[in-house]
C-alpha positions in Angstrom: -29.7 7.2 17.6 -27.2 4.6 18.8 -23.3 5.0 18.5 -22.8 1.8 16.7 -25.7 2.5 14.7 -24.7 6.4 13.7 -20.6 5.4 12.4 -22.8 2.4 10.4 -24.9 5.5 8.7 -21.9 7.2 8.0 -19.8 4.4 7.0 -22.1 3.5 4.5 -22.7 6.9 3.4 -19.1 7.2 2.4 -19.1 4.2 0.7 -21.9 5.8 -1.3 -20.5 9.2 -1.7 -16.6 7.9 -2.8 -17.3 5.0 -4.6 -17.0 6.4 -8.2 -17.1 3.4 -11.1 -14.9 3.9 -13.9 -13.2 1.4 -16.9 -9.6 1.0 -17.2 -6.9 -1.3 -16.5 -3.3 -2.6 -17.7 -1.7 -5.7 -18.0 1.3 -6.6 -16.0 4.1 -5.9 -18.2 2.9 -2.6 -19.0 5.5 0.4 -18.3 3.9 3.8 -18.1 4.7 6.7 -16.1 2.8 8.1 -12.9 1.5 11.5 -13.9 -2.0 11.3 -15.8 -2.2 12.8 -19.2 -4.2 12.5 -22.5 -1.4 10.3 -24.0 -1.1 8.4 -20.5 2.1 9.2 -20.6 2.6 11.2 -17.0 5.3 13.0 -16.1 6.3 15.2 -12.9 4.8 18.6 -13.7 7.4 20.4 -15.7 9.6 23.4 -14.9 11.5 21.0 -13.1 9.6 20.4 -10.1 9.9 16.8 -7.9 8.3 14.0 -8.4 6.0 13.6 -4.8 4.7 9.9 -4.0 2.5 9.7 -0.3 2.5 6.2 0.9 -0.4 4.9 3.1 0.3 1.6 5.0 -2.0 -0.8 7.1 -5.1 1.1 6.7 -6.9 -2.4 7.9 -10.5 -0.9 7.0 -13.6 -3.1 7.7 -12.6 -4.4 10.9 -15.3 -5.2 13.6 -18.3 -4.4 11.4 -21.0 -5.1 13.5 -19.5 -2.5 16.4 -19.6 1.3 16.8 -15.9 0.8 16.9 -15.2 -0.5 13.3 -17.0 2.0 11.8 -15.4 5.1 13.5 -11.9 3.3 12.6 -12.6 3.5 9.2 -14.0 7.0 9.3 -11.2 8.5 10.9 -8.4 6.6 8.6 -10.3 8.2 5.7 -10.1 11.6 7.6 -6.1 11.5 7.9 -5.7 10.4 4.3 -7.6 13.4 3.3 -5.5 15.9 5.7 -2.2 14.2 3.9 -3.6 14.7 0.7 -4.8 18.0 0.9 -1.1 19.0 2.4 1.4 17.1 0.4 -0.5 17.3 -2.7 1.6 14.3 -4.1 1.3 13.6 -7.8 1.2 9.9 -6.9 0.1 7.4 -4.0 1.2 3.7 -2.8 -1.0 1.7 -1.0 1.8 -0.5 1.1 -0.6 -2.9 2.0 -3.0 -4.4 4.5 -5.7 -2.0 3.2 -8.3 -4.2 4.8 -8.1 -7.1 7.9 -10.1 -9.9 6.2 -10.0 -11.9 8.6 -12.2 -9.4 10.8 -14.3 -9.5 8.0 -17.8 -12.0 7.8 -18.4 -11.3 3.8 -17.8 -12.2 0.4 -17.1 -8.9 -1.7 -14.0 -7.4 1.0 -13.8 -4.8 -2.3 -16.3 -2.5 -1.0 -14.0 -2.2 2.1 -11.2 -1.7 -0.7 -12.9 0.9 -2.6 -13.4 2.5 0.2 -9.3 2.8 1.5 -8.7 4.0 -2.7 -11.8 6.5 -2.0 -9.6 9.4 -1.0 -7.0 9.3 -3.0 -9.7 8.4 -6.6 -11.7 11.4 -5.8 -9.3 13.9 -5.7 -8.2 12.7 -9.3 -4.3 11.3 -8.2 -3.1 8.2 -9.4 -2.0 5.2 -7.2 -0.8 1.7 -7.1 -1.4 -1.1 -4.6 0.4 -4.2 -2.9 -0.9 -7.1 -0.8 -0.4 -7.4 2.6 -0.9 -10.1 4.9 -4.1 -9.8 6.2 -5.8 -8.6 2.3 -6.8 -12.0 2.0 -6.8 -13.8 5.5 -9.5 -16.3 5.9 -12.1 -14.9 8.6 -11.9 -15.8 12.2 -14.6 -16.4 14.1 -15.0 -14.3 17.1 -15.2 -16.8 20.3 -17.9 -14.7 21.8 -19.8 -15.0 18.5 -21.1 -18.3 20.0 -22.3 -17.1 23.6 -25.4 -16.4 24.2 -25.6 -13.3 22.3 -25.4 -15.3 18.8 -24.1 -13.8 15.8 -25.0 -9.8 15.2 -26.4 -8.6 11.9 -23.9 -8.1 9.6 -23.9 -5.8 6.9 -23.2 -7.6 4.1 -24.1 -6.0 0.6 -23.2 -2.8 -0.8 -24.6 -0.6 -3.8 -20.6 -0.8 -5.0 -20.5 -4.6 -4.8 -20.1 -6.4 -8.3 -21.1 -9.5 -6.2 -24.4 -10.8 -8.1 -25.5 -13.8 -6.3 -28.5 -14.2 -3.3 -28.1 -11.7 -0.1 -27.3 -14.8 2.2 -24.4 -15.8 -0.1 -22.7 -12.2 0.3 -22.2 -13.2 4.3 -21.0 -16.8 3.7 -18.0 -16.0 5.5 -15.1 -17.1 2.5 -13.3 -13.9 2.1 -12.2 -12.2 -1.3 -9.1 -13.7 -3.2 -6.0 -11.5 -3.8 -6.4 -11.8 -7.5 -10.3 -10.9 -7.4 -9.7 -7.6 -5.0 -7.1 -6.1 -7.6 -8.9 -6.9 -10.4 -11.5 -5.1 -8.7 -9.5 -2.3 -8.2 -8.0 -2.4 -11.6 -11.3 -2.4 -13.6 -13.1 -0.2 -10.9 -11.2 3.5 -12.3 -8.2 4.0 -14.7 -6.4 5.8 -12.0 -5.3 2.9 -10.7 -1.9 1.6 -11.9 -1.8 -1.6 -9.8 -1.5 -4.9 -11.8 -2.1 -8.3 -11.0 1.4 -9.5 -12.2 2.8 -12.5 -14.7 0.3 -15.6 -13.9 4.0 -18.1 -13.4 4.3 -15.7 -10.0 0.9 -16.4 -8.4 -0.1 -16.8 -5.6 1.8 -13.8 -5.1 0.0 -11.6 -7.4 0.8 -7.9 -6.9 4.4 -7.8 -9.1 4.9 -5.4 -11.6 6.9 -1.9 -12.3 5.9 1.2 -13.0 8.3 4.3 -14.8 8.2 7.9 -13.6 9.0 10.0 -16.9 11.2 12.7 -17.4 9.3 15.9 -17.3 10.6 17.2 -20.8 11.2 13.5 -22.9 8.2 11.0 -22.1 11.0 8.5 -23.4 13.6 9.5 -20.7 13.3 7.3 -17.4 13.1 9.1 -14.5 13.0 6.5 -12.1 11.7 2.9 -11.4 9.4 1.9 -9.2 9.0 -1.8 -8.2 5.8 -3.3 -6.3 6.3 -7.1 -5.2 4.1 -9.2 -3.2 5.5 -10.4 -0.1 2.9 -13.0 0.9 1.2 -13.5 4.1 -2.6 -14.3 4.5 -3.9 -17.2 1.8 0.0 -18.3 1.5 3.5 -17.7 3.7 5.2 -14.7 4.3 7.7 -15.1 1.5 9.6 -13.5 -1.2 9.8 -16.5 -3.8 12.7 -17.4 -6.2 10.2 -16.8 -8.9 9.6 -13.5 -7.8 13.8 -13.0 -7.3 14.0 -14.1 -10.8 11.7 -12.3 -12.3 12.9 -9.0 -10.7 16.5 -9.7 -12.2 15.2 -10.2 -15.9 12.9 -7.4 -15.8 15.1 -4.8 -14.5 17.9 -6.3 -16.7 15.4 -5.5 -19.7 14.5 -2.5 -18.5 17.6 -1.1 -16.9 20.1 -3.3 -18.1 23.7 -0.4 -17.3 21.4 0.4 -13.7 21.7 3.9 -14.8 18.2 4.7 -13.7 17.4 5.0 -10.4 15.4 2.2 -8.6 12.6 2.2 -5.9 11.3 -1.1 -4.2 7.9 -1.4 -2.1 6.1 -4.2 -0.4 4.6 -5.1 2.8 6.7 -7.1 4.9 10.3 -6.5 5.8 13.2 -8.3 4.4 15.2 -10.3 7.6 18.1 -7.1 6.4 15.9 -5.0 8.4 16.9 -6.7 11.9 20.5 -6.2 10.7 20.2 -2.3 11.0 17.0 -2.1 13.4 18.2 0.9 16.4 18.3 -0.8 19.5 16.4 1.7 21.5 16.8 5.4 20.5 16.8 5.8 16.8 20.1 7.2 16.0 22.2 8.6 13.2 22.6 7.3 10.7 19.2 5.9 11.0 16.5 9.0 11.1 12.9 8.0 12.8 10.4 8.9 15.2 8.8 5.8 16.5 10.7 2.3 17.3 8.2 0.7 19.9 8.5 -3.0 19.0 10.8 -6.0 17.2 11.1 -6.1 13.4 8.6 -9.3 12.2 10.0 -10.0 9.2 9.3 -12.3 6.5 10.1 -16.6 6.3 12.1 -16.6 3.7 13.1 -14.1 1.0 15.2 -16.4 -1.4 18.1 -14.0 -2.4 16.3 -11.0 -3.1 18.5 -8.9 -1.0 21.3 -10.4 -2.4 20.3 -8.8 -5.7 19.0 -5.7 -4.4 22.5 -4.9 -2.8 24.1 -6.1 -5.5 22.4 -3.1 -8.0 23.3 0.6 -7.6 20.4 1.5 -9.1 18.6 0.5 -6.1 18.3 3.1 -3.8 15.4 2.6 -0.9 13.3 -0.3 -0.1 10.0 0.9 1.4 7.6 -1.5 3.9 5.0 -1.5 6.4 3.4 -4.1 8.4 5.4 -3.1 12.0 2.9 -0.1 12.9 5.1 0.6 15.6 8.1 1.5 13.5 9.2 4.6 11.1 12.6 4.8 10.5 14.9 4.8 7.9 18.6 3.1 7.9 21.4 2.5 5.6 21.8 -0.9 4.7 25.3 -1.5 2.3 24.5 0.8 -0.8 20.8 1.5 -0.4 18.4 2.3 2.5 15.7 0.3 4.6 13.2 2.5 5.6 9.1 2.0 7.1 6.0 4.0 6.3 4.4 5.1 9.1 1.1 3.4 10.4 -1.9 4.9 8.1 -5.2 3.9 9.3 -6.8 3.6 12.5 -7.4 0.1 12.4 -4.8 -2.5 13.0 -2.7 -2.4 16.2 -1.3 0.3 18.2 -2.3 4.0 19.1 0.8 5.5 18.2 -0.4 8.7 16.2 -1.4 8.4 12.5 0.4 9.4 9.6 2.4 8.5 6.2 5.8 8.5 4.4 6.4 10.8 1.6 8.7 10.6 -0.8 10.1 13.3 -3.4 12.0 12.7 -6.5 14.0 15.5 -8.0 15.0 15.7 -11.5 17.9 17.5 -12.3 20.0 16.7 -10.3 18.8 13.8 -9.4 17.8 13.4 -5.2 15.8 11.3 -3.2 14.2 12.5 0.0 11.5 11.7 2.6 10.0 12.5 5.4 6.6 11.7 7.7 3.6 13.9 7.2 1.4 13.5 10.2 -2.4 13.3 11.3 -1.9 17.0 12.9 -0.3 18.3 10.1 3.2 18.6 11.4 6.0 16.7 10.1 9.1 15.0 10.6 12.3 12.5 10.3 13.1 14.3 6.8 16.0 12.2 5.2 18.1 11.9 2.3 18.0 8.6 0.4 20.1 9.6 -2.6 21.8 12.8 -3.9 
């Protein structure tokens, strides 16, 4: 049996094995807490033990399909998920985006490619939540040697997961899958998922929403807030809009209107902030890292939502991806920049695999973090907040 051939079989055998269909869902305004429950009103898990959330970032699953390469990517980013799960055992994941690379991908339902990135975290019963990242919903390329005298390979295009009901030809017709289709996917697909497609007057961006982490011992008592905003890229520009700005300043002025509860931000690409405190060459205190192997690419424009950030004391980290060549953490004014770390074996880059954690402690309250990695050891542990 053939190489390319064998990860295909397997590939397709996980897609089979972790694609579990469930009902659920939540609109965007919803506030609940991240520990599952009957009442869905989670909580950390009592006797005052942290609150642990693992973040995966730029998992890029599905690239290069119709190669022996593709397939083994995907395999072993599903792999290191697993070790990081089985380890940290966190009561809650983030999906920091670019979870697939459309634009490697020739079909019309990318959601089997999604479902397959949630797989690890779904089957071992954890909740998680999701944002976009630039290349979620990029518009396929065409691969120049495509048109040589080769032709076009078969594709796989269908899968037994795929709520795509048209003919077989029109599941490889190339178009790509819409941001609001993949997370209504996801959101429909099993009520683990926490991820919300966001207030229709913020689209195109579409994953903006928060989520509360409840006090152990009063379902009523904010822990913490967690924010996911959509920072463009892909179908639309790399930007952070004054809608979005706006929004974010009446919710958490709703929510949290003395900022007495502590605030956590996550989206894809960095802020321009982060080239304010990026180490030039050796990551040094007070910045805590592993990895700094390339130039911040931040986004366009972010219309003031730095301003505001810095402007709260409730804010206490901002959390991105998209440089898979970058892990640290620095202080920026009153609150921290920090990166994951580079998830998945697609995407750029073979520095090795791993992903942020971060732990929230109750009483008193503390932020910390630190990178769990492919081999099991770990590293860059910081203090965010105490």
């Amino acid at each position: 049996m053939g190489a390319a051939r064998f990860y295909m079989i397997l590939h397709l055998a996980l897609m089979m094995i972790l694609g579990i269909d469930c009902v659920g869902g939540g609109e965007w305004s919803t506030v609940v807490g991240l520990r599952m429950s009957p009442e869905r009103e989670p909580r950390p898990r009592g006797d005052g033990a942290p609150f642990k959330v693992g973040v995966f970032a730029d998992l890029h699953f599905g690239e290069n399909a119709w190669t022996d390469w593709g397939p083994r990517q995907d395999v072993n980013s599903v792999r290191v998920m697993e070790g990081v799960l089985d380890v940290e055992k966190p009561d809650f994941v983030v999906y920091l985006g670019d979870l697939i690379t459309a634009n490697n991908m020739p079909i019309a339902n990318a959601s089997q490619y999604w479902d397959m990135a949630i797989s690890p975290t779904r089957a071992r019963g954890i909740p998680w939540a999701s944002v976009f990242g630039n290349h979620d919903d990029a518009q396929f390329i065409w691969p120049i040697e495509w048109f040589s005298t080769g032709g076009i390979p078969p594709v796989h295009c269908s899968s037994a997961n795929s709520s795509h009901k048209g003919a077989a030809d029109e599941l490889c017709s190339f178009i790509g899958t819409s941001r609001l289709e993949l997370i209504k996917r996801e959101i429909g697909s099993s009520r683990l998922s926490l991820s919300n497609n966001g207030p229709r007057d913020l689209w195109p961006s579409v994953s903006n929403y928060v989520l509360k982490v409840s006090s152990d011992d009063d379902s009523e008592s904010p822990l913490a807030f967690l924010y996911f905003l959509d920072s463009g890229g892909g179908s639309y520009p790399e930007v952070i809009s004054i809608a979005q700005v706006e929004w974010f300043e009446n919710t958490s002025q709703k929510i949290n209107p003395d900022s007495r509860v502590p605030e956590i931000i996550f989206w894809h690409i960095p802020s321009k902030s982060y080239n304010d405190v990026a180490p030039w060459f050796m990551i040094l205190k007070p910045c805590v890292g592993s990895i700094n192997k390339e130039k911040v690419a931040p986004q366009e424009a972010e219309n003031g939502m730095m301003n505001l950030l810095t402007g709260r004391p409730s804010v206490k980290a901002v959390f991105v991806g998209h440089n898979h060549g970058l892990d640290w953490c620095c202080p920026y004014k009153k609150l921290w920049l920090c990166y994951a770390r580079h998830t998945g074996y697609g995407g750029y880059g073979n520095w090795p695999r791993g992903a942020r954690i971060i732990e929230i402690t109750q009483r008193p309250f503390s932020l910390k973090s630190w990178i769990r990695m492919e081999d099991g050891s770990v590293h860059s542990q910081v203090t965010l907040s105490s």
